[in-house]
Structure formats: structure tokens, C-alpha cells
C-alpha positions as CSV (number, residue, x, y, z in Angstrom):
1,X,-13.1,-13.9,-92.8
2,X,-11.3,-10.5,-92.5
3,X,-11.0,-8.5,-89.0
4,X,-10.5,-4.9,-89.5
5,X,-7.5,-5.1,-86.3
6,X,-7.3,-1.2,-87.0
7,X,-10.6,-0.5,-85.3
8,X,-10.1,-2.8,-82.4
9,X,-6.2,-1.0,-82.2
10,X,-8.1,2.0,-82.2
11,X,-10.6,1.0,-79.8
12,X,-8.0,0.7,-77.1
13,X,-6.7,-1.7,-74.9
14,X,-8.6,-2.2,-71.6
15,X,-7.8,-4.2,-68.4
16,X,-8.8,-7.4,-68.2
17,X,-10.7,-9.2,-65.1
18,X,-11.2,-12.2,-64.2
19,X,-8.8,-14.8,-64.9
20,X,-7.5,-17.8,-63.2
21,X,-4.6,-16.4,-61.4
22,X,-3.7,-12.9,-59.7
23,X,-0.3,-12.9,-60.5
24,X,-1.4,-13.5,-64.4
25,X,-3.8,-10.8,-64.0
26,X,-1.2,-8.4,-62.3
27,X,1.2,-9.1,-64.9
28,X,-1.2,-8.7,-67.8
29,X,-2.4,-5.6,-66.6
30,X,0.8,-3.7,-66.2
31,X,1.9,-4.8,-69.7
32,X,-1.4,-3.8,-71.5
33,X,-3.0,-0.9,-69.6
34,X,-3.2,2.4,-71.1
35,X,-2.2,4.0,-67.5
36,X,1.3,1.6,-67.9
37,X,2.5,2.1,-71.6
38,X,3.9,5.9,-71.8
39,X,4.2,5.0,-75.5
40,X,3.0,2.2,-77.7
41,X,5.5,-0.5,-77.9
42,X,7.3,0.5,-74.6
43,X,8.1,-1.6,-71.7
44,X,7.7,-1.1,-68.0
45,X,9.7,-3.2,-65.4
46,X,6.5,-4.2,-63.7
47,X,5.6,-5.2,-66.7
48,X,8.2,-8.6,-66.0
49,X,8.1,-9.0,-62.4
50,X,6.7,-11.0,-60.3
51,X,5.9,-9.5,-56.7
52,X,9.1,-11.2,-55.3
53,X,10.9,-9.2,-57.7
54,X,12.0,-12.3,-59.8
55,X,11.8,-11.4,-63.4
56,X,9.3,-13.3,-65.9
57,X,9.6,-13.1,-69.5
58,X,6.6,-11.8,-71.5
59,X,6.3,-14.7,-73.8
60,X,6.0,-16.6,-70.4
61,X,3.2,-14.3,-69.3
62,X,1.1,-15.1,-72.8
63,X,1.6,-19.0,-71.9
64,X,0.1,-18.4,-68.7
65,X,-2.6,-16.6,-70.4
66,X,-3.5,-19.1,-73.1
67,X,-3.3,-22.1,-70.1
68,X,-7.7,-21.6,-70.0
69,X,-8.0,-22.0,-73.7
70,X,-5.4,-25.4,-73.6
71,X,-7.6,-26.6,-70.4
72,X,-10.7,-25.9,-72.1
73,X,-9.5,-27.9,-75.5
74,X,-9.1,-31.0,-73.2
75,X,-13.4,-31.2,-73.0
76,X,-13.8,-31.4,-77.0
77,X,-13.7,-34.5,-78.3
78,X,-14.6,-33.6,-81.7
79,X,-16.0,-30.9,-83.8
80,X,-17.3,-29.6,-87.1
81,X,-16.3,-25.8,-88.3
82,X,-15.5,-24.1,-91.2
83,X,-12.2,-23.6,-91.7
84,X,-10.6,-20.6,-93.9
85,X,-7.6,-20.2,-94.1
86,X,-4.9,-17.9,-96.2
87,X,-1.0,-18.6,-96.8
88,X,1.7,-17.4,-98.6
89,X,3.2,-20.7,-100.3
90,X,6.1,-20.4,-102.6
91,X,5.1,-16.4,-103.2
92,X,1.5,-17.3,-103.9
93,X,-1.3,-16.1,-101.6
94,X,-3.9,-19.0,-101.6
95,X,-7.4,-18.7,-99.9
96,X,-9.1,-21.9,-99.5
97,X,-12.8,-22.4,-97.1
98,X,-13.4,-25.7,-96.5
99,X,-16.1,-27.9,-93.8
100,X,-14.1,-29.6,-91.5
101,X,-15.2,-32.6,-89.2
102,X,-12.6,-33.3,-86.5
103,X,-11.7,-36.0,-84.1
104,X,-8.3,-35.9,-81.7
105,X,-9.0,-40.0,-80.6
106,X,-7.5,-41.1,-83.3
107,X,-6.6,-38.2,-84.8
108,X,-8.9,-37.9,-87.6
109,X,-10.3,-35.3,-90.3
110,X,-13.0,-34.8,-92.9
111,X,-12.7,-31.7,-95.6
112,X,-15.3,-30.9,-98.2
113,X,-13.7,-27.7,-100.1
114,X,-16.2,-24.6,-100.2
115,X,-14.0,-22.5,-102.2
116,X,-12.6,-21.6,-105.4
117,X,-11.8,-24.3,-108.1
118,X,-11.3,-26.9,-105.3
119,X,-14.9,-26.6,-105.2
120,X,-16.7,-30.3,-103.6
121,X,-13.1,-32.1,-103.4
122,X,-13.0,-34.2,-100.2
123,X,-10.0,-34.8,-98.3
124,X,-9.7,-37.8,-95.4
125,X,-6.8,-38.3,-93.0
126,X,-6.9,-41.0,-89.9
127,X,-4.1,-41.3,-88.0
128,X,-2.4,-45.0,-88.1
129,X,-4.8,-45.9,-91.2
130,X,-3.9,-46.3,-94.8
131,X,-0.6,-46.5,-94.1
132,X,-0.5,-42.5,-93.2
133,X,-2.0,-41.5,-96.0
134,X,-4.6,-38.9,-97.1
135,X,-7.7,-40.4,-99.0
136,X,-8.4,-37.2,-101.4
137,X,-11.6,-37.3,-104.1
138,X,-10.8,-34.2,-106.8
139,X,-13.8,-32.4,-108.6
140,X,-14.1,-32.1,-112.4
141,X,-11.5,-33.6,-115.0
142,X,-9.1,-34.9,-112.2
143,X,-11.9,-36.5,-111.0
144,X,-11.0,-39.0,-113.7
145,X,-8.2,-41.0,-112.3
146,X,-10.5,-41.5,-108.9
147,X,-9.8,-41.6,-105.2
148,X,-5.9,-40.6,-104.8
149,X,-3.9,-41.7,-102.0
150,X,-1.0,-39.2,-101.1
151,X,1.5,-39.3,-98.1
152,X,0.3,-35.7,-95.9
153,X,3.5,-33.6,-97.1
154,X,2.9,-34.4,-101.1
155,X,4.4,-32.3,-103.4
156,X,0.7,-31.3,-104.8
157,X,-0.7,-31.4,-101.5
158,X,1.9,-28.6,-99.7
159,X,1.6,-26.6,-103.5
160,X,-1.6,-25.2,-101.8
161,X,-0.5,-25.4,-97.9
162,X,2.5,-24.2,-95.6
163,X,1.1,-27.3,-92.8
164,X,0.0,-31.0,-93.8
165,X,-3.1,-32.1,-92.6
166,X,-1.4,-33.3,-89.4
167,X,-0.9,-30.1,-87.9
168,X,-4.8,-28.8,-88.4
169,X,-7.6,-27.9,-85.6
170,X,-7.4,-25.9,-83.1
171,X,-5.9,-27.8,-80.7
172,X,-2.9,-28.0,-83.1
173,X,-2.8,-24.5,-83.6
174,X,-2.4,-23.5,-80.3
175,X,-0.1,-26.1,-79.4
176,X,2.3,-24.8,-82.9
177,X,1.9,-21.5,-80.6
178,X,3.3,-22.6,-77.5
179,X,6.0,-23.8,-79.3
180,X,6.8,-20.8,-80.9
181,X,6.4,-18.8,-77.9
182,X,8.7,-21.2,-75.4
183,X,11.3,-21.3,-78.3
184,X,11.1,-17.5,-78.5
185,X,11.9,-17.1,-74.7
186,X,15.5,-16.6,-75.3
187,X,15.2,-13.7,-77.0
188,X,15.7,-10.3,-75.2
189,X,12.6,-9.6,-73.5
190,X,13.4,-5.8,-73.9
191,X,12.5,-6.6,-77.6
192,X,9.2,-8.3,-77.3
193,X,5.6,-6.3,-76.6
194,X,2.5,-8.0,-75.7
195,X,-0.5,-6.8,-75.5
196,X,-4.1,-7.6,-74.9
197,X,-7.4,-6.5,-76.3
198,X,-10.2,-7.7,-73.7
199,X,-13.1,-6.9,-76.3
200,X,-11.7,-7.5,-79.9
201,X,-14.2,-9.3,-82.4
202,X,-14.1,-11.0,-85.3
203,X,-15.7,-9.7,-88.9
204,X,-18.7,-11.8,-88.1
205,X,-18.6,-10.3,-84.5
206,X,-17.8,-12.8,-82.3
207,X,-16.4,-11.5,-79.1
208,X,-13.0,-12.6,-78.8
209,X,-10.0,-11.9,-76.3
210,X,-7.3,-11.4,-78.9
211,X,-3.1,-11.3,-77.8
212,X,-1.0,-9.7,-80.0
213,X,2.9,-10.0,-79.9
214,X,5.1,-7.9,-81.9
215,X,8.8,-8.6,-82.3
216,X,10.9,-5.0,-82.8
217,X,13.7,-6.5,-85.2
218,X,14.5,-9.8,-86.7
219,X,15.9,-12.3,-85.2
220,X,17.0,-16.1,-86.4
221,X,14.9,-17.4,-82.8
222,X,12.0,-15.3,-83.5
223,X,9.6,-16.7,-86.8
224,X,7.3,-14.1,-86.8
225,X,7.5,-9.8,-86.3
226,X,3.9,-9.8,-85.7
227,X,1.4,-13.2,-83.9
228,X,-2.0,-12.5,-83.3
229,X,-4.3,-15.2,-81.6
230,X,-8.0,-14.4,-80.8
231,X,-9.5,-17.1,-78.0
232,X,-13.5,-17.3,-77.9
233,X,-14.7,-14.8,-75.2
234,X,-17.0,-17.2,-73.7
235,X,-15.6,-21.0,-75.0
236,X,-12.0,-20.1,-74.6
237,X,-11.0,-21.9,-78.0
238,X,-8.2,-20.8,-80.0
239,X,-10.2,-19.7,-82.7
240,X,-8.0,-17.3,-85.2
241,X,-4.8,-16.6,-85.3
242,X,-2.6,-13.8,-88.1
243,X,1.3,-14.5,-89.0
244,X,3.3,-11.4,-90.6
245,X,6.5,-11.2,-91.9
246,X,8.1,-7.7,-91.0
247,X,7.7,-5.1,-93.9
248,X,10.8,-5.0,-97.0
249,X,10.9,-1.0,-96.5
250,X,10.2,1.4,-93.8
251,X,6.5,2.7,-93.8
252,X,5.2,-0.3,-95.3
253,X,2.3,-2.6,-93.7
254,X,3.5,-5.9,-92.6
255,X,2.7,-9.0,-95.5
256,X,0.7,-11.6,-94.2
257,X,2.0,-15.0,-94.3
258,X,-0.6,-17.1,-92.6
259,X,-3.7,-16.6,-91.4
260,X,-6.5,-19.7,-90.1
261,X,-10.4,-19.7,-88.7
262,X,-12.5,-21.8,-87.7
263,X,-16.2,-20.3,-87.4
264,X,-19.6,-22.2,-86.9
265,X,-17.8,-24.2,-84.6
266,X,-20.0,-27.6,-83.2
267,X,-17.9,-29.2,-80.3
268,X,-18.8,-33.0,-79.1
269,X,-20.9,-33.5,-81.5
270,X,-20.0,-38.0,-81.4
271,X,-18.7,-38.4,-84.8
272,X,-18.1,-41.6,-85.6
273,X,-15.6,-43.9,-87.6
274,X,-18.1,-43.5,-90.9
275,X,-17.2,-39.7,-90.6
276,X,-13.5,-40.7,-92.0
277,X,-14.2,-43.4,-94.1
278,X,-14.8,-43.2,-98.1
279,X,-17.6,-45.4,-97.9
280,X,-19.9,-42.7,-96.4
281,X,-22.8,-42.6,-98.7
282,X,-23.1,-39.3,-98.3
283,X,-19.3,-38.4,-99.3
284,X,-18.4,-38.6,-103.3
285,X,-15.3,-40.9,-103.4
């Protein structure tokens, strides 16, 4: 599901109230406010200071922010979403919408393809069963040779992903974000912008808080020129996010590299071990 991030860029960016902390809010506010960027992609000192002065990286500042959507994650048990995703793998861009039931205790997921030629295949991964390995039931002639077991970073699997299994839901994605963004904290904070757009929405127009963090020139610390993450306006989840690669030649648009949603989402919903098991009748292994 596509969001036209023109129109929300165009919308302009408007100061956000009400989070957890002043000094978040103060911070936020003189990096994103109209009245505070002379020009787009410029910098402020207030920007990265605290009010004793002590500067504070902006990657630091977009941790803070996120902290609400991490604290909220720790209420959902499990969940069932549709998941879409796009990635460029090996030069390839592949598009693949899938239903997804979730579990973090153990760590444990259910896909049933929507899309493409993948059509009905069902994937199951529980973490510590089958000795690692995904249980995956293919649709037409490769149905043939039945239910395949395949270690999560298969060759044929990661043809048609840049992340195994283990690294899906939205608790992983915004954990692979903090990552990035506290291994990114070395880099010159002169050379980072962050902004925020209080009122963005998705395609399907859900109300979203969206971040967006630009990189101004490549760096071997930094893995991405462009990161956008769009958080639920009213559940906080981490519910999109948009990798891009910077552009081969000047005036062009940045290429995508990765992009993942999860819409329709159903949190605590008590699914149970037959979710993740082959033997549910209503599965096709």
C-alpha cells in the first residue's frame, strides 16, 4: 500500500503536542517547526541542545521519540495483520502481501501468501521447534514434493527476501531501527535532518505520526540516505517504515530498497500453539 509522501511533504510539518517528556517535545519542535528551519534540510543549534546547554544528537532525539511506540509493543502478545512488503533483492524488486498471525512467547509466525504466484503457500516458523526450521507448504506443481523444511536464511527462501523470518513483526522492525539509529550516532550530527509530520496518513488513511531521517552524503556508518517510520496515531505501533538508497545521478528520485506494512492489524487476539502447527485443519500442509 503506496503513500503519496509528496502530499504529506507538501502538507507541511506542524508542531507536535503531547508527548511524554518536555524536553522531547522541546527538542522535537525546534528541529521540525516551520518557524525553526530557515531552509529545508538546515539545522539550528537548538535544534541539539538540551536546556543545560549539553548537546544531544538528533538520532538520539528520534529514540526518545519512538520510546511510546517500544512501551506500547510490550502490551501485544500477539497479532494478526496483513503484511506487504517490497524489496530490492539481488536487483529485483519483489512485492509479496501475505496474512500474518504472530506470537513474541515463543517467537512464532503463520503466513498464508495473498499475492502474485505465491498465491495460498503457507509458511510456519516457531522459535526452538523443528530444529529452527521453517515448515513451508508451496502452491501448484511444487506442491508435489510436499511440506519443505528449510533453515530461515535458505538460499530459495532469501531469493524473495532481504530479512529471514526471524527478523518480521513490528516489534522486530522497530527494534532493527533502533539499531540503526544508535549505530548511526557517530556520524556528524551536522549531516543528519530529522523531521516530523504530526498528521501524515497512510494510502488507506490511517492517521499516522511519521519521522523521516535524511542522511546528506554517504557514509560507511550510515545504511540508508533516506528512513521513514510511520507509528499509529492512536496505538503507537510501528506500523510502516520506507528504506532508500541515495540516487546514481543528481536530480534523480531516491530507489527504494525496502519498504514493510502491516494493515488490519488484530492485537491480543490468544492465538494458540495450533496457530503454528501443520496439523491445523484449517491450514493446507
Amino acid at each position: 500500500m503506496r503513500l503519496n509522501f509528496d502530499s504529506v511533504l507538501n502538507s507541511g510539518i506542524r508542531p507536535f503536542l503531547g508527548r511524554q517528556a518536555i524536553f522531547a517535545l522541546v527538542a522535537i519542535l525546534a528541529a521540525v517547526s516551520p518557524a525553526n528551519c530557515p531552509a529545508q534540510g538546515s539545522r539550528t543549534p537548538a535544534a541539539n541542545s538540551d536546556a543545560d546547554g549539553d548537546e544531544k544528537h538528533p538520532l538520539l532525539r528520534v529514540m526518545e521519540f519512538a520510546d511510546e511506540s517500544r512501551e506500547a509493543l510490550k502490551e501485544v502478545k500477539d497479532y494478526t495483520a496483513v503484511f506487504t512488503k517490497r524489496e530490492l533483492v539481488k536487483n529485483r524488486m519483489v512485492k509479496q502481501v501475505m496474512d500474518v498471525k504472530l506470537r513474541e512467547k515463543p517467537f512464532s509466525v503463520y503466513f498464508k501468501f495473498r499475492s502474485g504466484d505465491e498465491a495460498g503457500r503457507e509458511v510456519i516458523y516457531v522459535a526452538g521447534a523443528n530444529n529452527g526450521r521453517l515448515r513451508v507448504h508451496e502452491v501448484g506443481i511444487k506442491a508435489i514434493v510436499g511440506t519443505l523444511d528449510l533453515r530461515p536464511d535458505d538460499p530459495r527462501v532469501m531469493a524473495e527476501s532481504r530479512h529471514p523470518i526471524t527478523r518480521v513483526g513490528m516489534a522486530n522492525l522497530l527494534e532493527t531501527n533502533y539499531k540503526i539509529w544508535d549505530a548511526e550516532r557517530k556520524v556528524d550530527p551536522a549531516t543528519v535532518d530529522v523531521k516530523l509530520f504530526p498528521d501524515a496518513k497512510l494510502a488507506d488513511k490511517t492517521p499516522c505520526q511519521a519521522l523521516q531521517i535524511t542522511h546528506a552524503q554517504p557514509n560507511r556508518d550510515v545504511k540508508f540516505h533516506i528512513s521513514r517510520i510511520y507509528f499509529h496515531k492512536e496505538t503507537k505501533l510501528p506500523i510502516r517504515v520506507e528504506n532508500y538508497d541515495w540516487p546514481r545521478r543528481s536530480g534523480e528520485k531516491p530507489p527504494l530498497i525496502e519498504e514493510y506494512e502491516y494493515s488490519n492489524i488484530k492485537t491480543n487476539v490468544g492465538l494458540k500453539d495450533i496457530d503454528f502447527d501443520t496439523r491445523n485443519r484449517q491450514y493446507g500442509f
